[in-house]
VOMISE-688871 format. One record per residue: x, y, z of N, C-alpha, C, CB in turn. Coordinates in steps of 0.02 Angstrom, whole numbers. Atoms other than C-alpha are relative to their C-alpha. Glycine has a CB too. Example, Ala and Ser with C-alpha at 12.3 -4.5 7.8 and 13.67 -1.06 7.14 Angstrom:
BEGIN
   n_c1   n_c2   n_c3  ca_c1  ca_c2  ca_c3   c_c1   c_c2   c_c3  cb_c1  cb_c2  cb_c3
     45    -59      0    615   -225    390     45     60      0    -50      1     62
    -42    -59     -3    684    -53    357    -39     55     37     20     23    -71
//
This chain:
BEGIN
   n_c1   n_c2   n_c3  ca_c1  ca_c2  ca_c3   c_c1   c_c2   c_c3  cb_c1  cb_c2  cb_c3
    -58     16     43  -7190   4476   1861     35    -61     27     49     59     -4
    -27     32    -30  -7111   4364   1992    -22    -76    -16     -6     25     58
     37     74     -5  -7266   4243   2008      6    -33   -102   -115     21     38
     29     -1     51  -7284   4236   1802     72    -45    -18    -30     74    -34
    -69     49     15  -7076   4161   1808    -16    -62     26     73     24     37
     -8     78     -4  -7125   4010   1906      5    -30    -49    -46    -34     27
    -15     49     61  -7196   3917   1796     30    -42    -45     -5      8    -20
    -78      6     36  -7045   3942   1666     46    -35     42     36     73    -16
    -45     33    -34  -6955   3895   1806     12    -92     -4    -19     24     66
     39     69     -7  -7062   3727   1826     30    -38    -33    -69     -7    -19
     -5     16     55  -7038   3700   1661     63    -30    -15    -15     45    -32
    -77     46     40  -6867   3698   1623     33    -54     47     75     61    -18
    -21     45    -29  -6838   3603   1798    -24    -78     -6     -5     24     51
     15     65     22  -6943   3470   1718     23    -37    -70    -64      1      2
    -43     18     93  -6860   3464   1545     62    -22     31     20     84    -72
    -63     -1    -16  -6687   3465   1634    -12    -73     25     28     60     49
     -8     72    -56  -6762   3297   1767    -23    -41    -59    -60     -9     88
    -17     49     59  -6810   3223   1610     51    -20    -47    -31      6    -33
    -61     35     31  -6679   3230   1516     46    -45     30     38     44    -20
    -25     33    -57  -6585   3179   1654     -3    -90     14    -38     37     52
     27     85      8  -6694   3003   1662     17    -18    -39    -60    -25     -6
      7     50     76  -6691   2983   1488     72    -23    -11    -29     49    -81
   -110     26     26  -6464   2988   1491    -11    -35     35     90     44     14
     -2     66    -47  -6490   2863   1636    -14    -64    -30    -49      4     56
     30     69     26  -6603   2750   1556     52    -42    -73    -90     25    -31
    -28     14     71  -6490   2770   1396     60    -49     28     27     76    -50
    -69     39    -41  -6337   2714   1514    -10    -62     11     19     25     70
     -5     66    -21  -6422   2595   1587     -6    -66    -49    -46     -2     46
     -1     58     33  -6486   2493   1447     60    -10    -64    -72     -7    -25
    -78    -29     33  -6299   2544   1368     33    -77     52     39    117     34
    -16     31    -42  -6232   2454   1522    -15    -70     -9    -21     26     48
     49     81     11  -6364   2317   1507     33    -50    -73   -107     27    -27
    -38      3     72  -6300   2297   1318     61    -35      8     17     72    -33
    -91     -2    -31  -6129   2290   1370     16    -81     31     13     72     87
    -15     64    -56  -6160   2136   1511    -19    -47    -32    -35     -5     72
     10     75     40  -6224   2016   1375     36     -9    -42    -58    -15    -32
    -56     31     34  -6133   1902   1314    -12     -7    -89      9    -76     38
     14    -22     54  -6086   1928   1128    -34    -56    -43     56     28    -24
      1     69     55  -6164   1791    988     69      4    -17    -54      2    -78
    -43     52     25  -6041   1666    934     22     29   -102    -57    -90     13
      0    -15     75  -5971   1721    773     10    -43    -53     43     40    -13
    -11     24     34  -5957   1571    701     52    -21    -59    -29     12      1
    -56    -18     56  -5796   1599    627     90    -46     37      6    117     -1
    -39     23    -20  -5630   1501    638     73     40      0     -8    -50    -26
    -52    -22      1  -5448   1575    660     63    -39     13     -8     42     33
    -69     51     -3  -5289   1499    629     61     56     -3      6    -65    -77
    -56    -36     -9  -5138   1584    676     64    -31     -3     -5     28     55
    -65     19     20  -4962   1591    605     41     16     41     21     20    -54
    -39    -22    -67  -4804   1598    717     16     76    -10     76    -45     12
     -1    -74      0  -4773   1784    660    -57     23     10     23     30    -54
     57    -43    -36  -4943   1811    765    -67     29    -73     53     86     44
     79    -23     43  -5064   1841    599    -44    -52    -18      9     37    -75
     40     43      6  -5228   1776    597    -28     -4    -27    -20    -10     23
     35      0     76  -5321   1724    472    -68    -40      7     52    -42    -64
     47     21    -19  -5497   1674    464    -55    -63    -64    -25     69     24
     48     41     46  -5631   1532    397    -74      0     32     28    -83     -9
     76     25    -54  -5826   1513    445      9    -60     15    -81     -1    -34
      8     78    -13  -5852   1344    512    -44    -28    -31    -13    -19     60
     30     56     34  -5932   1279    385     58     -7    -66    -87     16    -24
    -64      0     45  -5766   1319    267     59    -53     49     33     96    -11
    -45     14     -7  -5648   1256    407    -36    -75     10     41     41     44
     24     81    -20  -5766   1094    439     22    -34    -87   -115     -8     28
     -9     36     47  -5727   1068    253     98    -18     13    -33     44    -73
    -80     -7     -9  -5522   1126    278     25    -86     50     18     93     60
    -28     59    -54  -5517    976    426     -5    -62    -47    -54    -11     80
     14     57     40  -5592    843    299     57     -9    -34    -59      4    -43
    -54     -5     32  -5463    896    174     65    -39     35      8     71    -10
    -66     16    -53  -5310    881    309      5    -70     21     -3     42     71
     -2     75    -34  -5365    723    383     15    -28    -73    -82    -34     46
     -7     34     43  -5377    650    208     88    -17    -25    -45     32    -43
    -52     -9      6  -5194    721    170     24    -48     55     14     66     -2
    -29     26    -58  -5142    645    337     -8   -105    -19    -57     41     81
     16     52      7  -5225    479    293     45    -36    -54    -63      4     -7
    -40     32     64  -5120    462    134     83     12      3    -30     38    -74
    -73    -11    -11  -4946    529    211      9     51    -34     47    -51    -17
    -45    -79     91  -4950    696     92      7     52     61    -91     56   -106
    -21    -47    -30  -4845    825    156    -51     75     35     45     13    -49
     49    -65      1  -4928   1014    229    -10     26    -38      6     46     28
      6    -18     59  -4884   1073     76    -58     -4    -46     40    -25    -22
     43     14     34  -4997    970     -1    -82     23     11     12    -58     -1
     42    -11    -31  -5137   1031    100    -33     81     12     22    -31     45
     -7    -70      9  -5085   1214     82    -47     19    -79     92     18     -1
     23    -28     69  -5110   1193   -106    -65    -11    -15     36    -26    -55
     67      9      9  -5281   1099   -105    -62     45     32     -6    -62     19
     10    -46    -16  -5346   1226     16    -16     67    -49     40     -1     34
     -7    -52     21  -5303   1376    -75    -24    -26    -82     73     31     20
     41     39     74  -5371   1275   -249    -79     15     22     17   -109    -12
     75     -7    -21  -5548   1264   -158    -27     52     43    -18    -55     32
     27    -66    -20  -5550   1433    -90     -9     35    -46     34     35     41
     18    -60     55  -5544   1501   -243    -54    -24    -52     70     23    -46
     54     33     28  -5643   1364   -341    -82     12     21     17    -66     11
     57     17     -2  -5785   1341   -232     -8     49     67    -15    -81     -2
      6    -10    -91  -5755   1446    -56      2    -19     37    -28     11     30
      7     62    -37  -5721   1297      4    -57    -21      8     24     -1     56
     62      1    -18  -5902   1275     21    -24    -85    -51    -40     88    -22
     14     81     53  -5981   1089    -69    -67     44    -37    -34   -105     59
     40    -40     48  -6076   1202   -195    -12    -36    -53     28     60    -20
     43     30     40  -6219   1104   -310      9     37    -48    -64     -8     19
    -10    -52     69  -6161   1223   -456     55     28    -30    -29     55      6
    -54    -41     29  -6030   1298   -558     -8     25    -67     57    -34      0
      4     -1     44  -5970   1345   -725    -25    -67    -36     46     24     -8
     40     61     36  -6059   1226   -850    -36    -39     46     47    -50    -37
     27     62    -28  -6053   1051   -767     44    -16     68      4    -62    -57
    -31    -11    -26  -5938   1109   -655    -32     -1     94     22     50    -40
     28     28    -88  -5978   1035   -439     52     -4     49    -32    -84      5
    -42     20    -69  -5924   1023   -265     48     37      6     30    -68      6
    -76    -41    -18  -5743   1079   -175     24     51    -52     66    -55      5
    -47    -18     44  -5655   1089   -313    -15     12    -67     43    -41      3
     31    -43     55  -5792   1130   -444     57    -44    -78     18    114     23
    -17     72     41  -5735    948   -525    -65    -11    -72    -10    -79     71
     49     31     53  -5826    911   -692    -19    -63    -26     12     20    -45
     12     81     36  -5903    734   -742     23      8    -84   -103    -29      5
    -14     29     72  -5868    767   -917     53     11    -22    -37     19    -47
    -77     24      4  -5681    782   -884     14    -52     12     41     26     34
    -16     48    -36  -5693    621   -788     16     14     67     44    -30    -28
      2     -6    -71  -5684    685   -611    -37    -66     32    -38     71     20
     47     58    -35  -5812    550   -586    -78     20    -12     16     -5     90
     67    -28    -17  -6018    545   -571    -12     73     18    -23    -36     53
      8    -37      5  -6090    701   -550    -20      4    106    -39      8    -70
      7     23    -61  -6145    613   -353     82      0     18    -44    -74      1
    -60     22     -6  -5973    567   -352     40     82     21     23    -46    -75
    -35    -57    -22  -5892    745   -355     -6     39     17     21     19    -15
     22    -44    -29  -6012    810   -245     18    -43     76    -76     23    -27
    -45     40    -45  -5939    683   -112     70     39     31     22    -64    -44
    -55    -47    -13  -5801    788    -29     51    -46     23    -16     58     53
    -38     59    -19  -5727    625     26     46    -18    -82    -64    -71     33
    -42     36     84  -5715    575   -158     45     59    -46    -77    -31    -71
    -40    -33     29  -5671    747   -231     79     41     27    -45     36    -20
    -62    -12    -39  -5516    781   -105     24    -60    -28     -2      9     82
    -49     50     13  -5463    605   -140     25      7    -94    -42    -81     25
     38     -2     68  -5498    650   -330     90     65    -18   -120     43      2
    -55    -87     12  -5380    822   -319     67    -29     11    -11     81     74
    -69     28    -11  -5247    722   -226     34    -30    -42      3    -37     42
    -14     48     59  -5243    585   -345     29     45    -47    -66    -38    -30
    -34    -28     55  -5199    712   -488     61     38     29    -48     45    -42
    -71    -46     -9  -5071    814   -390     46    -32     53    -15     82     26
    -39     61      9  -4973    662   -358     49     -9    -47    -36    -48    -10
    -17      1     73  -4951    663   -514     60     15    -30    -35     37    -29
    -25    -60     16  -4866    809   -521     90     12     -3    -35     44     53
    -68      6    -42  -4667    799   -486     11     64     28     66    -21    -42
    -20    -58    -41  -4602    895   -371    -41     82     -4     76      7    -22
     21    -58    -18  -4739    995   -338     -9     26     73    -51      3    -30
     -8    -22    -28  -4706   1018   -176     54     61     15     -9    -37     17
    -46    -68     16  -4580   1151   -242    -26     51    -43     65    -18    -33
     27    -52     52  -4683   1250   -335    -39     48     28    -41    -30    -54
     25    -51    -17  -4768   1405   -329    -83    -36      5     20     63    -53
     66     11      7  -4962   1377   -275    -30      8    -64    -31     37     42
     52    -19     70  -5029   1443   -432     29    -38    -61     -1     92    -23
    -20     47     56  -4917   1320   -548    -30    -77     37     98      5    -19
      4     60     -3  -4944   1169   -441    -91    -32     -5     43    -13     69
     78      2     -7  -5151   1225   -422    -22    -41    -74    -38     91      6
     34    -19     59  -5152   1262   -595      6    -69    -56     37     75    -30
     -4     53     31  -5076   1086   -653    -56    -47     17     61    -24     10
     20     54    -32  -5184    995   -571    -98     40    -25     42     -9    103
     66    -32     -2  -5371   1143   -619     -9      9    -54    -12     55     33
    -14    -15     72  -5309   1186   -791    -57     73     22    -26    -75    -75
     29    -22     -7  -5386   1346   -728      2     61    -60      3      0     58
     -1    -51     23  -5434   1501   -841     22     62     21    -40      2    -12
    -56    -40    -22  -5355   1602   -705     50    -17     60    -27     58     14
    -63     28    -39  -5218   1528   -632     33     45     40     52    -27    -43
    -30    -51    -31  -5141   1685   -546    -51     -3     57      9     68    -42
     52    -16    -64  -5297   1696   -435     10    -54     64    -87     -9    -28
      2     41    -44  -5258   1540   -336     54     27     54     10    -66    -30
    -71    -30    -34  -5102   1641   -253    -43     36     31     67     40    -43
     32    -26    -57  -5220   1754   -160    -23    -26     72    -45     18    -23
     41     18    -72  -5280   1625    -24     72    -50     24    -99    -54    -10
    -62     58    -44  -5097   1549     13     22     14     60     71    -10    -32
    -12    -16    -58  -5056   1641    157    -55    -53     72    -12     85    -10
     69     26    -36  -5252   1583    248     16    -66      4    -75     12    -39
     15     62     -4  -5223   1412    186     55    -15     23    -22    -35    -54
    -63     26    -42  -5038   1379    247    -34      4     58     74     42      0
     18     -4    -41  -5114   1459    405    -49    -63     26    -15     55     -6
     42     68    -28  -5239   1318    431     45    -62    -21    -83    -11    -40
    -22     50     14  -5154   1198    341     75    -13     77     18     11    -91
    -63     26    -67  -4999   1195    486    -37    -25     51     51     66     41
     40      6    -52  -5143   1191    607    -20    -72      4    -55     46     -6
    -18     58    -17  -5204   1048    552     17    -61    -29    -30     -9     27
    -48     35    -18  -5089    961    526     51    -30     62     19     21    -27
    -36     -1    -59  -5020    985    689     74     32      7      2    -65     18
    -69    -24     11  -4866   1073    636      5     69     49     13     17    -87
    -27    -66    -18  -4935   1236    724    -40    -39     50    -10     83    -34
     36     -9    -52  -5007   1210    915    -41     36     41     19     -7     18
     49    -29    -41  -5142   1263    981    -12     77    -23     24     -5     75
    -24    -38     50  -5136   1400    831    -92     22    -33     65    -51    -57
     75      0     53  -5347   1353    763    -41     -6     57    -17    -71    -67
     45    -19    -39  -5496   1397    874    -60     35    -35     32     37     45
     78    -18     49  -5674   1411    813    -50     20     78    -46    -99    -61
     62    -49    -51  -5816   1544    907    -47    -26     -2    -23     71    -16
     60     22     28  -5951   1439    913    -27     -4     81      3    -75    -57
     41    -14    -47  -6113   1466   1038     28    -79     44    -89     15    -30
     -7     73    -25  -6091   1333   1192    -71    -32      2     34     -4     77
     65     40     -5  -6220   1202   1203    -23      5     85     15    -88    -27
     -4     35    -59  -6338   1181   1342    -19    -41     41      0     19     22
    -27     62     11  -6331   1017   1316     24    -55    -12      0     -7      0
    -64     63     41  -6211    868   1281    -75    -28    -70     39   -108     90
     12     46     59  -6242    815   1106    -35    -63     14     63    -18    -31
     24     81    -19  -6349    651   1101     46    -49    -61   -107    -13    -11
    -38     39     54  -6251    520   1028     60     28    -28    -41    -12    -56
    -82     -7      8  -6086    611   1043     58    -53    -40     23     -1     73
    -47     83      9  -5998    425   1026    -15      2    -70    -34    -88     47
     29     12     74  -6084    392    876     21     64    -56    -90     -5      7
    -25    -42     58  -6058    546    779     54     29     -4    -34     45    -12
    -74    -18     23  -5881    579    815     39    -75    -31     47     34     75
    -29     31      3  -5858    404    767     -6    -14    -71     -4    -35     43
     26     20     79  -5942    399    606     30     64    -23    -95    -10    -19
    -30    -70     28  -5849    579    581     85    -34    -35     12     74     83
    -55      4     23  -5681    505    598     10    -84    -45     47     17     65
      6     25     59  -5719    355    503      6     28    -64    -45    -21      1
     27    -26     61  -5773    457    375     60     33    -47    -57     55     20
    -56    -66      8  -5608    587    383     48    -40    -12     19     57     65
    -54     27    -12  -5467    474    445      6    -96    -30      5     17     82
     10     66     24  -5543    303    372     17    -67     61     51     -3    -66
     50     62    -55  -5587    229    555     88     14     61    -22   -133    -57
    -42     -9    -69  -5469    230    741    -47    -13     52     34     75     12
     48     -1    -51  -5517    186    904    -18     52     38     13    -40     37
     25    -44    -31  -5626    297    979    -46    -21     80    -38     29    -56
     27     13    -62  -5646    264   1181    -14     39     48     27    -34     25
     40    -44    -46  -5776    327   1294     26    -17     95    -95    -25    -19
    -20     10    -56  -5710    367   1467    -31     54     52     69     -2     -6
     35    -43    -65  -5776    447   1649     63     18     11    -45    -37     69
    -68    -50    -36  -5652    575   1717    -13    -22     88    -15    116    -17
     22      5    -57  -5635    590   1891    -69     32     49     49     14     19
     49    -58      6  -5781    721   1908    -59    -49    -18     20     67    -61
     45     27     13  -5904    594   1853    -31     22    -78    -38      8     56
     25    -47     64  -5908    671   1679     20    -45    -50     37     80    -11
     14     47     43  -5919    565   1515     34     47    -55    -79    -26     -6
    -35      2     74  -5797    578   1372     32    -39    -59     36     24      6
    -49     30     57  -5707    514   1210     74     22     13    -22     27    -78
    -96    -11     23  -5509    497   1175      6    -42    -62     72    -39     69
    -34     22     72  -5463    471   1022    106     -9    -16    -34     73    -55
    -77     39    -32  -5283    365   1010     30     46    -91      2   -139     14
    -27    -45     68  -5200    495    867     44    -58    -58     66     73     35
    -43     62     16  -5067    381    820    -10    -43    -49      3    -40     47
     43     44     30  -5172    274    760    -16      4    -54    -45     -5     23
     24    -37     63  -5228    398    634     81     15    -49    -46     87     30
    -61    -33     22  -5055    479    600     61    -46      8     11     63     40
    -33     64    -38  -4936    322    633     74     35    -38    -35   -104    -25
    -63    -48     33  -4798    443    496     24     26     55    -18     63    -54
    -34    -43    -35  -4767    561    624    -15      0     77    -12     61    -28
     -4     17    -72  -4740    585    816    -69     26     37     70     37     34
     41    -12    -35  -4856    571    942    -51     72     11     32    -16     42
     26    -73    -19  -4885    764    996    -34     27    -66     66     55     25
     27    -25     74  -4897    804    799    -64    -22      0     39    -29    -68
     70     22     -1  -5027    683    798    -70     15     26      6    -42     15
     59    -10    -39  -5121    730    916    -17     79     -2     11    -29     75
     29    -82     20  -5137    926    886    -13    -17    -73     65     77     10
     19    -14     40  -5165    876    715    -73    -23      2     40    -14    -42
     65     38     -3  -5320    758    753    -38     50     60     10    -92     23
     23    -22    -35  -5345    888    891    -37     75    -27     45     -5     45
     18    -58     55  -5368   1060    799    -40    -35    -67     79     39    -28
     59      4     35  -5476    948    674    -50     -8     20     -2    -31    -35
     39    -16    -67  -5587    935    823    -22     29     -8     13     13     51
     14    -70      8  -5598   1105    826    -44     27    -52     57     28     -8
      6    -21     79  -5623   1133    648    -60    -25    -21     57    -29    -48
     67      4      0  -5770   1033    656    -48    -31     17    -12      1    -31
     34     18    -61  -5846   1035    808    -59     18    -14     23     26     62
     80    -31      4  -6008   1139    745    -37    -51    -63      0    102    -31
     39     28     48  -6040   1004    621    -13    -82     39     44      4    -81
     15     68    -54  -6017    863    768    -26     -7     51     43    -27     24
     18     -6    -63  -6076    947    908     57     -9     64    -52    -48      3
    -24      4    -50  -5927    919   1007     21     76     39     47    -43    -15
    -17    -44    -26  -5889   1046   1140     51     16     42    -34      9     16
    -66     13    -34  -5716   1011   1231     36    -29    -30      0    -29     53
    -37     29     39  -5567    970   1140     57    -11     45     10     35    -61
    -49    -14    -57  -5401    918   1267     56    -15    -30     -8    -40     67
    -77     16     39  -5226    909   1184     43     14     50     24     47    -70
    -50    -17    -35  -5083    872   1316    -45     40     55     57     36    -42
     30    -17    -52  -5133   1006   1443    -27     56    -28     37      6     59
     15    -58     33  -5216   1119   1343    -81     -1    -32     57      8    -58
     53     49    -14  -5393   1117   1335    -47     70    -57    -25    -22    109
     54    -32     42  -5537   1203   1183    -52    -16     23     -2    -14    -65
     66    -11    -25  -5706   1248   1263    -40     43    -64      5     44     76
     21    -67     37  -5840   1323   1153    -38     27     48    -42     -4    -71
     23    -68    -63  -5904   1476   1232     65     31     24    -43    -33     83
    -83    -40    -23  -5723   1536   1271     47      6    -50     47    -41     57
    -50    -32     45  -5597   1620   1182     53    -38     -6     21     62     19
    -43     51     32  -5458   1502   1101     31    -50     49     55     35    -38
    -33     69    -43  -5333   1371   1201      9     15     72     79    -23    -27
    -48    -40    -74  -5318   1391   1399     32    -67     38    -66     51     73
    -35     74    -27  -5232   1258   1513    -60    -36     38     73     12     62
     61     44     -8  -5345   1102   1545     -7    -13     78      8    -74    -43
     -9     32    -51  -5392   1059   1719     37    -55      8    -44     -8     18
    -50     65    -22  -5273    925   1796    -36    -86    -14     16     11     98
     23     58     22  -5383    790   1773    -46    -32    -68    -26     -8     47
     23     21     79  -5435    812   1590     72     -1    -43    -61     66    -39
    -43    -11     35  -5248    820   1549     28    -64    -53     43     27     45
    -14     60     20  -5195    692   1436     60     -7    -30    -44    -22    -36
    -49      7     10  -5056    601   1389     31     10    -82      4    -53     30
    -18    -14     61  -4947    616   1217    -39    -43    -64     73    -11      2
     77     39     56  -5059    552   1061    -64     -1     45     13   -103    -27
     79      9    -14  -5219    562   1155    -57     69     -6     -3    -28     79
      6    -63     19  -5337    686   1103    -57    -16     63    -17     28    -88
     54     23    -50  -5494    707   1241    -41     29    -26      2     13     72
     60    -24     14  -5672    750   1167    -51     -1     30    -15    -14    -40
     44      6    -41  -5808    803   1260    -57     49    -39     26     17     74
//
């Protein structure tokens, strides 16, 4: 009777040391799980001073920065930047979308056979921001108006109420950049691991493109390390220095995954991708008022 229990015994002491392995192994590659680092979510966040954050992919906020700079380039208030925003979030997703209703293209889902322009033309995000502005100019005093009257003068939309859903998101970026909010917009994007080729070149043909040209000078830190500064000022010559430069700095940000840049330095305050939003810049990447530092 005795000898006939081993066995059973055997048994369950080998079911028990397996299970045993198997919660270990589960832990461990739990653990393992755990110690890698997460993917990049690709996603931008702009935060308002009452702490709520609001989000864009970076390929929405790389459009949002184009927008802003353009605003910036022509002297139009945040306002103005709030409303075109929240027009092409609801138009197009912000996204430069080859399609719409009818004949309907691009941002702002502009039609050639209203006269928006070519059908090339108002797939141009350069031309159809300048295109949107131009009409809500127009407008008087629509920087006092409700988003969805000043959208809707300017979209003649079929639902005009809908443009009021994305005003909160788009103020939120729009302060950002602008520079009105600091150090407020921060995009998750994987780090490189390695410097962009032709950094120089494609942030220069970026802000050509955005701000309609500034000097952009390549400088060695003390570290032996190779960067751009961009002279804000230059861009923003309306408003003060610091403005300037968090606004040209947070468009940096905004679209760094479409430039490759990976260090942004405003004052002493420094955007890495691979790290979680603004931390203070080492001492010798700090820079002075209007200077933005790109690396």
């Amino acid at each position: 009777m005795g000898d006939r229990a081993r066995p059973a015994r055997r048994a369950a002491v080998t079911v028990a040391t397996f299970a045993f392995v198997l919660a270990a192994g589960v832990l461990a590659v739990g653990a393992f799980l755990d110690a890698r680092p997460a993917a990049a979510s690709l996603r931008c966040t702009a935060t308002l001073p009452d702490g709520s954050a609001h989000i864009l992919s970076s390929e929405q906020a790389n459009n949002a920065a184009l927008i802003a700079a353009i605003a910036g380039t022509r002297e139009l208030p945040a306002r103005a930047v709030t409303i075109a925003l929240a027009t092409a979030l609801q138009e197009s997703k912000l996204v430069n979308i080859d399609h719409g209703d009818r004949d309907s293209l691009g941002l702002f889902q502009q039609r050639p056979s209203q006269g928006w322009g070519t059908a090339a033309e108002v797939m141009d995000p350069v031309h159809s921001t300048n295109a949107f502005f131009d009409a809500l100019v127009t407008i008087q005093a629509y920087e006092d108006m409700a988003i969805t009257v000043a959208a809707q003068a300017v979209q003649r939309s079929a639902y005009p109420e809908a443009y009021g859903q994305h005003e909160t998101r788009s103020r939120a970026f729009a302060s950002a950049l602008t520079g009105h909010s600091q150090a407020a917009l921060a995009c998750d994007l994987e780090a490189l691991e390695s410097p962009t080729a032709d950094l120089a070149g494609t942030v220069t043909a970026r802000v050509t493109r955005d701000w309609g040209g500034a000097p952009v000078t390549a400088v060695t830190d003390s570290a032996g390390r190779d960067h751009l500064v961009v002279a804000a000022p230059g861009l923003l010559p309306a408003v003060d220095a610091v403005t300037a430069a968090w606004s040209v700095g947070q468009w940096a940000v905004a679209s760094a995954e479409a430039t490759g840049v990976s260090t942004v330095v405003v004052g002493d305050r420094i955007w890495q991708r691979g790290v979680d939003g603004w931390h203070t810049a080492p001492t010798e990447l700090v820079q002075a008022a209007g200077s933005v530092l790109l690396g």
